[in-house]
DRENZA-424754 format. One record per residue: residue in three letters; y, x, z of N, C-alpha, C in turn. Coordinates in steps of 0.05 Angstrom, whole numbers, plus 32768, in hexadecimal, padded with zeros to 4 digits. Example, Ala and Ser with C-alpha at 12.3 -4.5 7.8 and 13.67 -1.06 7.14 Angstrom:
<pts>
ALA7F8E8108809C7FA680F6809C7FBE8108809C SER7FD38101808E7FEB8111808F80018102809D 
</pts>
This chain:
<pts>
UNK81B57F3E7D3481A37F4D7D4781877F4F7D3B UNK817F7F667D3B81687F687D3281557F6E7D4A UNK81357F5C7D5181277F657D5D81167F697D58 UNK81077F7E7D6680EA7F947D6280DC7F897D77 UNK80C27F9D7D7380B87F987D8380A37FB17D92 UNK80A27FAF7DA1808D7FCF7DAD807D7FC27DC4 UNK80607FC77DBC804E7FBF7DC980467FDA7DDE UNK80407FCE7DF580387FE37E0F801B7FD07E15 UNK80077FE27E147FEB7FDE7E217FDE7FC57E03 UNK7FC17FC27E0A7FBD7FC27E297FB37FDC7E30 UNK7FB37FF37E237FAE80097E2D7FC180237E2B UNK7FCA802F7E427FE480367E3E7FE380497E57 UNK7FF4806A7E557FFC80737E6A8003806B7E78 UNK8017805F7E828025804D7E94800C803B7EA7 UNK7FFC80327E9B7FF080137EA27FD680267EAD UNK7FD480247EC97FBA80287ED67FA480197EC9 UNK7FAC7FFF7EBE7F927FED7EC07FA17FDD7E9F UNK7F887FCC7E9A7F967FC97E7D7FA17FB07E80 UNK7FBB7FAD7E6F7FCA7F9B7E717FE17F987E50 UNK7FEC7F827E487FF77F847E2780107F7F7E36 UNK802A7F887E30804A7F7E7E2780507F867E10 UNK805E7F767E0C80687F797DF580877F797DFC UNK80987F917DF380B47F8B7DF580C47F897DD9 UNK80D87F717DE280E97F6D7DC880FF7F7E7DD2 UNK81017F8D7DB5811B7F9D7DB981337F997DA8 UNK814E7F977DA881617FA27D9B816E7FBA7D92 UNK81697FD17D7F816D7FE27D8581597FFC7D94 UNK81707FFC7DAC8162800C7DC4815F7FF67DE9 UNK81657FDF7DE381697FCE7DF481567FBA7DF6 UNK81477FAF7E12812E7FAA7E1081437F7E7E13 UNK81447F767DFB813F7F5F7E0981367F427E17 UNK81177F4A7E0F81007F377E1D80EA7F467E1E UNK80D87F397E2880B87F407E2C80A97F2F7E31 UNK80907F357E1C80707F1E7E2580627F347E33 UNK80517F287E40803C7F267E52801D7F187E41 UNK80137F2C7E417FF37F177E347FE17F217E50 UNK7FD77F197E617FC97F177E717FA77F157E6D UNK7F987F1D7E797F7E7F187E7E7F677F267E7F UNK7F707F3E7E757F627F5A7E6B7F567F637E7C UNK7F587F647E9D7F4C7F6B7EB47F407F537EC2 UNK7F427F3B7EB97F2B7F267ECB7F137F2D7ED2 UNK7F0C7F2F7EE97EF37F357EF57EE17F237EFA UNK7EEC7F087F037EE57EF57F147EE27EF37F31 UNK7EE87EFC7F3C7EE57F0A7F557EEA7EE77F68 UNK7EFA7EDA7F627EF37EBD7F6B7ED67EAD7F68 UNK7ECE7EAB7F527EBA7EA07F507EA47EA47F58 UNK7EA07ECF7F507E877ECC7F627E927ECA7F84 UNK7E9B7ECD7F8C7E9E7ECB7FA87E8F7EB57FB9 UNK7E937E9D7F9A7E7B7E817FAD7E657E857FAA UNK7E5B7E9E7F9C7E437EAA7F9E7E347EBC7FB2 UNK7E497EC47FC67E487EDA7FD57E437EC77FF8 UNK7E3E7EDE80047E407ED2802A7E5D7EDE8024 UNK7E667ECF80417E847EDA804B7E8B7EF08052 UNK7E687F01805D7E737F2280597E737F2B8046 UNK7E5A7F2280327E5D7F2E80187E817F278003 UNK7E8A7F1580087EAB7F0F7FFB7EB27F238003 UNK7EB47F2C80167ECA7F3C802F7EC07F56801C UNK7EAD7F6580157EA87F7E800A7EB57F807FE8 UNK7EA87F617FDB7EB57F527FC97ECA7F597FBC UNK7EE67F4C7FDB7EFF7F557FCA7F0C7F6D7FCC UNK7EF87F7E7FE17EFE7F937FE47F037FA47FC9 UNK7EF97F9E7FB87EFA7FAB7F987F057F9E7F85 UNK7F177F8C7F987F2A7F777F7A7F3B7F987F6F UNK7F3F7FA67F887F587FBD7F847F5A7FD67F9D UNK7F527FF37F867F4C7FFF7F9D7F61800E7FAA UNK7F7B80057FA47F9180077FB57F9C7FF17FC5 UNK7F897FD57FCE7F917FC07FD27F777FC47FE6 UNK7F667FD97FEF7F4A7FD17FFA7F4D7FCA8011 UNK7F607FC5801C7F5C7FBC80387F727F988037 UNK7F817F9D80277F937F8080267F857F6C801F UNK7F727F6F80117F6B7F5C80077F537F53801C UNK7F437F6580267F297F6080357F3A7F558051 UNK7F547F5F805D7F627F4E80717F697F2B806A UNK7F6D7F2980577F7F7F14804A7F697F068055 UNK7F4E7F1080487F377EFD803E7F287EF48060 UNK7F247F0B806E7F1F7EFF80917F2C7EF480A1 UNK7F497EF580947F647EDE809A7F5C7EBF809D UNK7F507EC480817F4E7EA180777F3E7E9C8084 UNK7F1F7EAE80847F0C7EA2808F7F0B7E9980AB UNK7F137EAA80B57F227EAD80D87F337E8B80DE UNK7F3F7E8880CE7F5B7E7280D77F3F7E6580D3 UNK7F2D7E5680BE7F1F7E3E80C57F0C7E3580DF UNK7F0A7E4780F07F017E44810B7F177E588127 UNK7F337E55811E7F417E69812D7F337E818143 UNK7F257E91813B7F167EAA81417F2C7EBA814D UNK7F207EC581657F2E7ED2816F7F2E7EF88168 UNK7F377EFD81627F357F1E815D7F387F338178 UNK7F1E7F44817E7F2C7F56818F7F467F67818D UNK7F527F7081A67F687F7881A87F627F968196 UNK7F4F7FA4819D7F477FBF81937F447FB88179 UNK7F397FAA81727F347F9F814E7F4B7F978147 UNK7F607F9281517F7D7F8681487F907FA6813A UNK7F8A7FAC81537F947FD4814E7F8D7FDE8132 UNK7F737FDD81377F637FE9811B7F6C7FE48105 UNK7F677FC680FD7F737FBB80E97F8C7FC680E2 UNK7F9F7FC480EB7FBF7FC580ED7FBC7FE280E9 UNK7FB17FFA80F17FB2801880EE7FA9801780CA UNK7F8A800B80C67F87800C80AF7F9880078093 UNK7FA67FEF809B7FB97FDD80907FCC7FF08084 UNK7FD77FFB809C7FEB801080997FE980318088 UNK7FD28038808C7FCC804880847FCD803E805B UNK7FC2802F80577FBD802480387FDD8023803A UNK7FEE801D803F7FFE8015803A8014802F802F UNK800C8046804380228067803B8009806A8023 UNK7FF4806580267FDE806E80087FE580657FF1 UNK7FEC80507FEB7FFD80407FD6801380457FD1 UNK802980427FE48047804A7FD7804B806B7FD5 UNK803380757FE0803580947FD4802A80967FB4 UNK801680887FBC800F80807F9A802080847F88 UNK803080657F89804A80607F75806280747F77 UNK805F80827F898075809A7F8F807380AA7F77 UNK805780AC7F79805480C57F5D805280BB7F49 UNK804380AD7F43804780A17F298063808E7F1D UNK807380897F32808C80837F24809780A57F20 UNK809A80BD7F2F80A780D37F25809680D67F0D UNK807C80D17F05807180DB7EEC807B80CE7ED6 UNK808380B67ED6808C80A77EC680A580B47EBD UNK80AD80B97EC880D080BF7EC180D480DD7EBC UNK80BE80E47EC480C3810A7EB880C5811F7ED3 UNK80C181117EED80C781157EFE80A881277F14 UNK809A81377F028081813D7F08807F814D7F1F UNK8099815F7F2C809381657F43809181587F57 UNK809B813D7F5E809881287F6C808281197F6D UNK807781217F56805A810E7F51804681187F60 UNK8044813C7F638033814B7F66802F81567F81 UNK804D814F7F89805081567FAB804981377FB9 UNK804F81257FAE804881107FC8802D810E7FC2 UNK802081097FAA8004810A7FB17FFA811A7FC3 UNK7FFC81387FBC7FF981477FD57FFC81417FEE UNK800D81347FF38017812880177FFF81088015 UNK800181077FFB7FE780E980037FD080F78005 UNK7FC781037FFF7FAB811080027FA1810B8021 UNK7FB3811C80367FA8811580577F9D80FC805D UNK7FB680EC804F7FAB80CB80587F8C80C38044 UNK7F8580C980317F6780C5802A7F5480CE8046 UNK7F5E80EC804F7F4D80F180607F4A80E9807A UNK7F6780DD80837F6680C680967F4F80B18093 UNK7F5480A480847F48808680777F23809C807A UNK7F1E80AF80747F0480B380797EF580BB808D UNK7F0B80D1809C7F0780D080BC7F0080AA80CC UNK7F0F809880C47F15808180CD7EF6807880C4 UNK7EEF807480A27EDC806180A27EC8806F8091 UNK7ECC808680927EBF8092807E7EBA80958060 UNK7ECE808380597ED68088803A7EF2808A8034 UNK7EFA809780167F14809E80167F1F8088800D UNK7F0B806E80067F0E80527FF47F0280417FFE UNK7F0C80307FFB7EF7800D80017EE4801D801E UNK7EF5801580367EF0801F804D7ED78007805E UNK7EDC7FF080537EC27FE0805E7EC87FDD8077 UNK7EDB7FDE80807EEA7FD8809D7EED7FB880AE UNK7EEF7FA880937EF87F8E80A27ED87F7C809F UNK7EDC7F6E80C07EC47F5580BC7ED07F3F80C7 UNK7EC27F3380C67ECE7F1780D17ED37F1780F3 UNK7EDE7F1081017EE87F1581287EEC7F378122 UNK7EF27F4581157EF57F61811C7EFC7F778108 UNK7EE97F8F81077EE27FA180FE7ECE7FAE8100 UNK7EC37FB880EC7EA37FC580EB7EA77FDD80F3 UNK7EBF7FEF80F27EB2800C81047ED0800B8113 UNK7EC2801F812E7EDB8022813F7EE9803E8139 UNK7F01804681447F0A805C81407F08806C8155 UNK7EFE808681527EEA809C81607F0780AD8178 UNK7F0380A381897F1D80B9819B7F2580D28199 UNK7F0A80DF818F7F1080FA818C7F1680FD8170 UNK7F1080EB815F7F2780F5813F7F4480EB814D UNK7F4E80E381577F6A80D881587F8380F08152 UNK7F7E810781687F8C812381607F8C81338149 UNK7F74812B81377F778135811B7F8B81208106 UNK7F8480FD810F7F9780EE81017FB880E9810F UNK7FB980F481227FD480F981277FE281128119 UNK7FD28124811F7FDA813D81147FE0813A80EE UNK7FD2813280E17FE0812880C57FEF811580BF UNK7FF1810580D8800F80F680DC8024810280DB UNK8028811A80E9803C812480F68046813780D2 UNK8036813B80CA8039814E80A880428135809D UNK803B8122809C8048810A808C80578103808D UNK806080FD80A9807C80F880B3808F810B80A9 UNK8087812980AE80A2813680A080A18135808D UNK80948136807D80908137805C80A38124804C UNK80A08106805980A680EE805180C180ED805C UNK80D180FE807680EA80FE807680F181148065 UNK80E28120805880F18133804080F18128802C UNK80E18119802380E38109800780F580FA8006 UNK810180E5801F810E80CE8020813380DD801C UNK813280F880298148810A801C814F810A8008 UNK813481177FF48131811C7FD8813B81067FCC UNK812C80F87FC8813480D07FC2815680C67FC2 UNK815C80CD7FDE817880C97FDF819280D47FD3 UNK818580F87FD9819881047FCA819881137FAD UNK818181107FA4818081227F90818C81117F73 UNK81A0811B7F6381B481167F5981A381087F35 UNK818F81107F3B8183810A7F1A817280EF7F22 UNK816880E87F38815080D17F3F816880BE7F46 UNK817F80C57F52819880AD7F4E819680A47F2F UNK81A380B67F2081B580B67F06819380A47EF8 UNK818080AB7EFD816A80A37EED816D80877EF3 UNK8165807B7F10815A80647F16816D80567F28 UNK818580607F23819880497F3681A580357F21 UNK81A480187F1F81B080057F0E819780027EFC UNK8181800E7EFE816B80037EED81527FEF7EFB UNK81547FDB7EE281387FCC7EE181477FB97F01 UNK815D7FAF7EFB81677FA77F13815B7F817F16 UNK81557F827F2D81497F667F36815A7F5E7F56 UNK816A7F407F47817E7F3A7F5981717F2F7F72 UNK81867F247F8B817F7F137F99816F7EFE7F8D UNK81857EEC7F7B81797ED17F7D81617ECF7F66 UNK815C7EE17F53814F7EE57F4281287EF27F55 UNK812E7F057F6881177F087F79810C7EEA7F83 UNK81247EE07F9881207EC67F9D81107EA27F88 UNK81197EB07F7581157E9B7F5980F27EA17F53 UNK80EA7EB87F4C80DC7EC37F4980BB7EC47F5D UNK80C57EBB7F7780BC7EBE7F8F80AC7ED27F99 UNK80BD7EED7F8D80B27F0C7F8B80B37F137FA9 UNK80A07F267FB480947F297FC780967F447FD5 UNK80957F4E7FE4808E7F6E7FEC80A67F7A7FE1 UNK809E7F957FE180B17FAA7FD980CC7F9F7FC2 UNK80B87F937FB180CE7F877F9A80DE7F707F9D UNK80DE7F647FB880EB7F557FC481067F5D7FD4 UNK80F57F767FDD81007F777FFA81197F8A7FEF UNK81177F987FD7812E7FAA7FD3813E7F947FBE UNK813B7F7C7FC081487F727FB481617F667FCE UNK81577F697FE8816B7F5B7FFE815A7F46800D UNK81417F3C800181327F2D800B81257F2A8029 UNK812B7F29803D811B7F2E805681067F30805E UNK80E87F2A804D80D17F15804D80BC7F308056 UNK80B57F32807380A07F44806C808E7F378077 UNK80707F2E807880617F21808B80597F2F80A4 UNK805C7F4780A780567F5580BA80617F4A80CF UNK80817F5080CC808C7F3A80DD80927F2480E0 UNK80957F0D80CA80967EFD80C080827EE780CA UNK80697EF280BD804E7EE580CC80357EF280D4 UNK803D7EFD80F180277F1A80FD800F7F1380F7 UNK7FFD7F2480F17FE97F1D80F97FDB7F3A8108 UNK7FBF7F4181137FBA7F4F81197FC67F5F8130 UNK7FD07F7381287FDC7F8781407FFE7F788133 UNK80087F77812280237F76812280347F77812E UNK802E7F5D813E803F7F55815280457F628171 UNK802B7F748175802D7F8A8189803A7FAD8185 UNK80427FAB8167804F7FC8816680717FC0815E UNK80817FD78161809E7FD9815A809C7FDB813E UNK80AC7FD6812680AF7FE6810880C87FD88103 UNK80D47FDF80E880F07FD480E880E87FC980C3 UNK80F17FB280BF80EB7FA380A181007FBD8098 UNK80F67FC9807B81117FD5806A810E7FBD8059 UNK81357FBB805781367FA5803E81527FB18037 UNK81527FB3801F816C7FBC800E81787FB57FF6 UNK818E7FAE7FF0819D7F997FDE819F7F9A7FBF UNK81957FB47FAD81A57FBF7F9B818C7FAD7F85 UNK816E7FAB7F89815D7FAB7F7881537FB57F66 UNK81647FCE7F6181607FE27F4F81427FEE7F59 UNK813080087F3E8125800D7F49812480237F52 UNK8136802E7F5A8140803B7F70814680317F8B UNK814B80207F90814D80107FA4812D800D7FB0 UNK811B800B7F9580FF80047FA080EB80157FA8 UNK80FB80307F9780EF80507FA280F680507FBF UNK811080507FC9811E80537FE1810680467FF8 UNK810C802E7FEF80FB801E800180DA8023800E UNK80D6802B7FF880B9802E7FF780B380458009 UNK80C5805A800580BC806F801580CC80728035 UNK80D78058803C80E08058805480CE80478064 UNK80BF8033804C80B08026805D809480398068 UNK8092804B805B807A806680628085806C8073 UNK80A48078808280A0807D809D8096807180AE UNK80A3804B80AA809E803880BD807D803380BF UNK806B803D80AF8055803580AF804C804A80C1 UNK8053806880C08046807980D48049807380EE UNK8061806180F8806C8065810C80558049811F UNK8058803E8108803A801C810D8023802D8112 UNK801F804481067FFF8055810B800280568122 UNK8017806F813280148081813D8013806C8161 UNK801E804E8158801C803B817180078038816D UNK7FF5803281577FDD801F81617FC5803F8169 UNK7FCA804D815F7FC0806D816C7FB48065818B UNK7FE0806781957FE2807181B47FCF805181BF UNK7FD0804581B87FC6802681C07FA8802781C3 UNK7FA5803681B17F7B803A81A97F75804E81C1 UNK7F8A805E81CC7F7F806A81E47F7980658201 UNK7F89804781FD7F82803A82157F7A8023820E UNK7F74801081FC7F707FF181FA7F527FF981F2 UNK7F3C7FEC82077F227FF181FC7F087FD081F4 UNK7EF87FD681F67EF27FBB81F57EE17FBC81D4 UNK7ED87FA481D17EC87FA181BC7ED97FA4819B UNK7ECE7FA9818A7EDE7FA8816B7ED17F938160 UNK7EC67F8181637EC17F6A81577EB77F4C816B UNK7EC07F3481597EB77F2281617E9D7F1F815C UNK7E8B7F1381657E6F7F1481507E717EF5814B UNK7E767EF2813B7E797ED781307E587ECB811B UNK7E577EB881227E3B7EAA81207E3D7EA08102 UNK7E517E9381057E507E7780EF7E6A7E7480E7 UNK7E757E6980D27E897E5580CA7E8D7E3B80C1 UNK7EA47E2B80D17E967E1380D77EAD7E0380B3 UNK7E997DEE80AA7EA77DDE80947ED17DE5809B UNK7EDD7DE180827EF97DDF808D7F057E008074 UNK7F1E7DFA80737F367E0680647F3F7E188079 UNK7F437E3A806B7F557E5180787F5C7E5B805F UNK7F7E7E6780707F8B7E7480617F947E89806B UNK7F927EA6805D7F947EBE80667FAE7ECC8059 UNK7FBD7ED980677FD27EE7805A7FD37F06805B UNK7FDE7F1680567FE57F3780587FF07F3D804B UNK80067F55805D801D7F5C804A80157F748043 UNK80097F73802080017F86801D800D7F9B800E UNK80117FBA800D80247FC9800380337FC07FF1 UNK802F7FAC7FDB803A7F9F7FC980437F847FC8 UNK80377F777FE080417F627FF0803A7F4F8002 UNK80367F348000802E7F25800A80137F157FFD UNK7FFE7F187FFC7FDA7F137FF27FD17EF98007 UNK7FC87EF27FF47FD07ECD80037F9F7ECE7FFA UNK7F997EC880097F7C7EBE80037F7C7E968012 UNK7F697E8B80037F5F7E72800C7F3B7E788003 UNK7F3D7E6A801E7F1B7E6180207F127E4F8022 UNK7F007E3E80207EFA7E2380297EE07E29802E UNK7ECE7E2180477EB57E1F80497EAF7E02804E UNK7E937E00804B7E827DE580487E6A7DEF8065 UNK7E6D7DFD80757E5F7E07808D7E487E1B8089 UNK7E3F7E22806F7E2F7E3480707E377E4D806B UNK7E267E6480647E337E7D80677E3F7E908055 UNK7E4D7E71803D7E567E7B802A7E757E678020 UNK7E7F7E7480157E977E66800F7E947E547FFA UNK7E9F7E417FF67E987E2D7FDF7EB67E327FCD UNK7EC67E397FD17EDE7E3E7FC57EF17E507FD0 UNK7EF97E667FC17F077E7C7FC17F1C7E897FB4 UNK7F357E857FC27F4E7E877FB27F5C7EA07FB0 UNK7F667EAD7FA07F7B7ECB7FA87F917EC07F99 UNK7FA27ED87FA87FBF7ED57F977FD07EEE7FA5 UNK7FCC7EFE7F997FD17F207F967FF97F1D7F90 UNK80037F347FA980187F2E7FA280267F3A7F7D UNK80127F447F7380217F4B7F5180257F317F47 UNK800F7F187F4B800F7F007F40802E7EF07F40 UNK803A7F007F50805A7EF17F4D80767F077F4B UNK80687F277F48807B7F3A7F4780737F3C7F2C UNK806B7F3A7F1D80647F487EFF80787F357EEB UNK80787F1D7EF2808E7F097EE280AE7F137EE7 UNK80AB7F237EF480CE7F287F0A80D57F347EE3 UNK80BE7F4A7ED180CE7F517EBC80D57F4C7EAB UNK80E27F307EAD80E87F227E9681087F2B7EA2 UNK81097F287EB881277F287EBE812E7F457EB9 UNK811F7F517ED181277F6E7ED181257F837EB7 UNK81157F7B7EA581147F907E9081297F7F7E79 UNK81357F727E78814E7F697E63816C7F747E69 UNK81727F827E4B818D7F867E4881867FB17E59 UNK81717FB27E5D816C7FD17E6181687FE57E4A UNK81677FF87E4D816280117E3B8139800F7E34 UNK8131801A7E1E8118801A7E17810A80327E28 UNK811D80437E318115805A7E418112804F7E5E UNK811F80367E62811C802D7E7B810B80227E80 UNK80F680107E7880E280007E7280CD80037E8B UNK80C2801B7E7C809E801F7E8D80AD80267EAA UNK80C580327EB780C5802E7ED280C7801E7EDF UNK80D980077ECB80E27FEF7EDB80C77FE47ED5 UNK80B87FE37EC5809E7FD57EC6808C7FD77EDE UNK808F7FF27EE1808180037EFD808B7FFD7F12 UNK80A17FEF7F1780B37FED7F2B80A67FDE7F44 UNK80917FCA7F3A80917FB97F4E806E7FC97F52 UNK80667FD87F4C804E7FEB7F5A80397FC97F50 UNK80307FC67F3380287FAA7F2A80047FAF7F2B UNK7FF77F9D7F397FD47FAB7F317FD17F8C7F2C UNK7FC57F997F0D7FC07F827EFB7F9B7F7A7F02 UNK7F8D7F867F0C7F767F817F157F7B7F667F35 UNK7F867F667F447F897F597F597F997F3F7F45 UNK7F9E7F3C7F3C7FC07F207F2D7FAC7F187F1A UNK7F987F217EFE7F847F167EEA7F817EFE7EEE UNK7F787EE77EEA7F6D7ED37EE87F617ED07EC8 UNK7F6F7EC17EBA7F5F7EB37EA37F6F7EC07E89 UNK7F757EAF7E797F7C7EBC7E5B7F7E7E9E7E4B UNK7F9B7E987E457FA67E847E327F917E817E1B UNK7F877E717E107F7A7E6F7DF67F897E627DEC UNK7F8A7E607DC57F977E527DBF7F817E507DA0 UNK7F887E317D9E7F7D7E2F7D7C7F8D7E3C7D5F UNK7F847E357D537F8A7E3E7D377FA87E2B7D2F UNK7FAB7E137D457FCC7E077D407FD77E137D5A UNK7FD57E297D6C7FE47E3C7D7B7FE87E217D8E UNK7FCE7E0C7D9A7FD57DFC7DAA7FBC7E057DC3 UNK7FC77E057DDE7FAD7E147DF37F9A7E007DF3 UNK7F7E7E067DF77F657E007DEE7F577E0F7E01 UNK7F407DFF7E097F267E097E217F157E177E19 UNK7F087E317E1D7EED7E317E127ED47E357E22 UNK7EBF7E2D7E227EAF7E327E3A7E967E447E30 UNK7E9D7E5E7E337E8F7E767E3B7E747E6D7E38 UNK7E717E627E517E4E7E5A7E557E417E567E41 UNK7E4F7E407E387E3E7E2D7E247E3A7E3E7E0F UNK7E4D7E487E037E537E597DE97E407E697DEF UNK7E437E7E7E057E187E897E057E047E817E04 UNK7E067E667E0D7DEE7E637E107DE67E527DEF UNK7DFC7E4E7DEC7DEA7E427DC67DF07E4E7DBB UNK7DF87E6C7DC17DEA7E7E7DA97DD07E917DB3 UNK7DC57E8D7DCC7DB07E9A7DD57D997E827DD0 UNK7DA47E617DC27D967E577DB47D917E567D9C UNK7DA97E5F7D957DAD7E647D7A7D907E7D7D67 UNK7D9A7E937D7F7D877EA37D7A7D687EA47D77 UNK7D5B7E967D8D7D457E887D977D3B7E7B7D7D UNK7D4B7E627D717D447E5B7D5C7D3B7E6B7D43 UNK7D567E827D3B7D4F7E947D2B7D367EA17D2A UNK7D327EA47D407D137EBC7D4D7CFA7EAC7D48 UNK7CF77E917D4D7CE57E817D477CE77E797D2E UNK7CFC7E737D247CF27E687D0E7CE97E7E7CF1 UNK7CF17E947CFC7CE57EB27CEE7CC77EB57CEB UNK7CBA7EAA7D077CA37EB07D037C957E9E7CF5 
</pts>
């Protein structure tokens, strides 16, 4: 057996954001892959103990700007559980409409860019098109088509206006059919089978092993959605039905994805009719937070986004944790991309919809005997901004 090798990224069509694999191949047969990680670290933890608790909340709003609302929920989650804060009922709505909305914005996303991947450009070009309304939702709502600035701590910062409601119903109702035409398309059209059925396949117990999350879970057979699982917000006051389906292919994950876009309009269109009668305040006004540990969850289009907080009672967090559901779907391709075709690769790579900006943390170092080794940044600047100093003086 002879093996190759073909490097993807860290800059690459495929890769929104930069990221290295390397696949070993046989042939035409992929059978392993590295992962070099670190290329998008932001820090977005650390400064956070730099920030107030509203300022975090805006914060992680930009870990990912298809994540802008999961993550800023996650994060008022945590903060919320350390003094169990009560949320208004009207602020519960909101949230949960917002929620929902990011959520058909995203798997429309990956809708197109998995058909782009594969050659599949009329697909790419029409659902964007059908995602477009929902930008203008999201700006009717908060006035941007991005990072909507929606969540605070007891609430929400803007309410939703009664008289837009018949314009965001009304692009519901285009979505809804749209999205039962696509989910047709999806099902029946004879080349998006033959392409992506039996590929980049991720089993039961292998999701389970893995402790893969969301969509890439759930078309594996997995049940796990937190929505229902563990409500928060409005959840627990609307109808929706978990999709979960057995095959793990990523076709199975296309399927899914765009069934869970009906179930999400149908979560709108309740917390809609609900906003026309549930009135009352959109926020707690919350004073303070008292010393003590919260933990925030959200199931966000890609899965389950876990935040920890810890405060020390003032108006800033002293420690700040994420864990983005890619942080445990991106390893799933060690399984799923082995013993596949090289043409199969970048979909199944794409499969689990992966944002390498939200999952970053750090970057392995290693010495010159390939053994891992610390290095501390700081210091290293700062003795050569001594270093320099010296030079400069001792010149003159």
């Amino acid at each position: 057996m002879t093996i190759n090798k073909i490097p993807i990224g860290p800059f690459h069509p495929l890769l929104e954001e930069a990221e290295y694999f390397e696949l070993k191949v046989d042939g035409e047969t992929v059978v392993d892959i590295d992962m070099e990680i670190g290329w998008m670290h932001r820090g977005h933890e650390f400064i956070s103990e730099m920030k107030t608790f509203t300022q975090s909340i805006y914060l992680v709003e930009r870990i990912c700007g298809i994540c802008s609302t999961s993550h800023p929920l996650a994060c008022v989650h945590a903060i919320e559980d350390i003094d169990n804060i009560e949320i208004p009922i009207r602020a519960r709505y909101i949230r949960t409409l917002v929620g929902e909305l990011e959520r058909i914005h995203s798997h429309l996303l990956w809708l197109g860019l998995a058909g782009h991947f594969i050659g599949y450009d009329t697909l790419w070009m029409w659902v964007w098109k059908y995602r477009e309304p929902v930008l203008q939702m999201f700006e009717i709502i908060s006035g941007n088509r991005n990072h909507y600035g929606m969540m605070r701590v007891g609430g929400v910062a803007k309410d939703v206006d009664p008289v837009s409601i018949p314009d965001l119903k009304k692009n519901l109702d285009m979505l809804d059919k749209k999205m039962v035409m696509v989910a047709n398309v999806v099902r029946d059209d004879p080349v998006l089978r033959s392409r992506l059925k039996g590929v980049g396949v991720l089993s039961h117990d292998d999701a389970v092993a893995y402790c893969a999350t969301g969509p890439t879970s759930r078309a594996s057979g997995v049940p796990w959605d937190v929505r229902r699982d563990e409500p928060t917000d409005a959840y627990d006051l609307v109808d929706f039905e978990v999709i979960v389906l057995q095959n793990g292919d990523v076709y199975d994950k296309m399927v899914l994805r765009v069934l869970e876009v009906i179930e999400s309009v149908k979560i709108i269109r309740q917390c809609l009719e609900k906003l026309k009668t549930v009135q009352g305040s959109i926020l707690n006004n919350v004073k303070e937070i008292s010393p003590g540990e919260g933990i925030g969850i959200y199931e966000a289009p890609r899965g389950e986004v876990f935040h920890y907080i810890r405060s020390d009672g003032t108006n800033r967090p002293i420690r700040h944790k994420v864990r983005a559901p890619s942080f445990v779907n991106i390893p799933t391709y060690t399984v799923s991309c082995k013993g596949i075709p090289v043409a199969d690769a970048l979909i199944t790579l794409a499969s689990v919809d992966p944002c390498y900006c939200c999952t970053e943390r750090s970057l392995k170092v290693v010495n010159k005997e390939n053994d891992p080794c610390s290095i501390d940044l700081l210091k290293i600047s700062r003795e050569k901004t001594e270093r320099i100093r010296r030079e400069i003086n001792g010149s003159k």
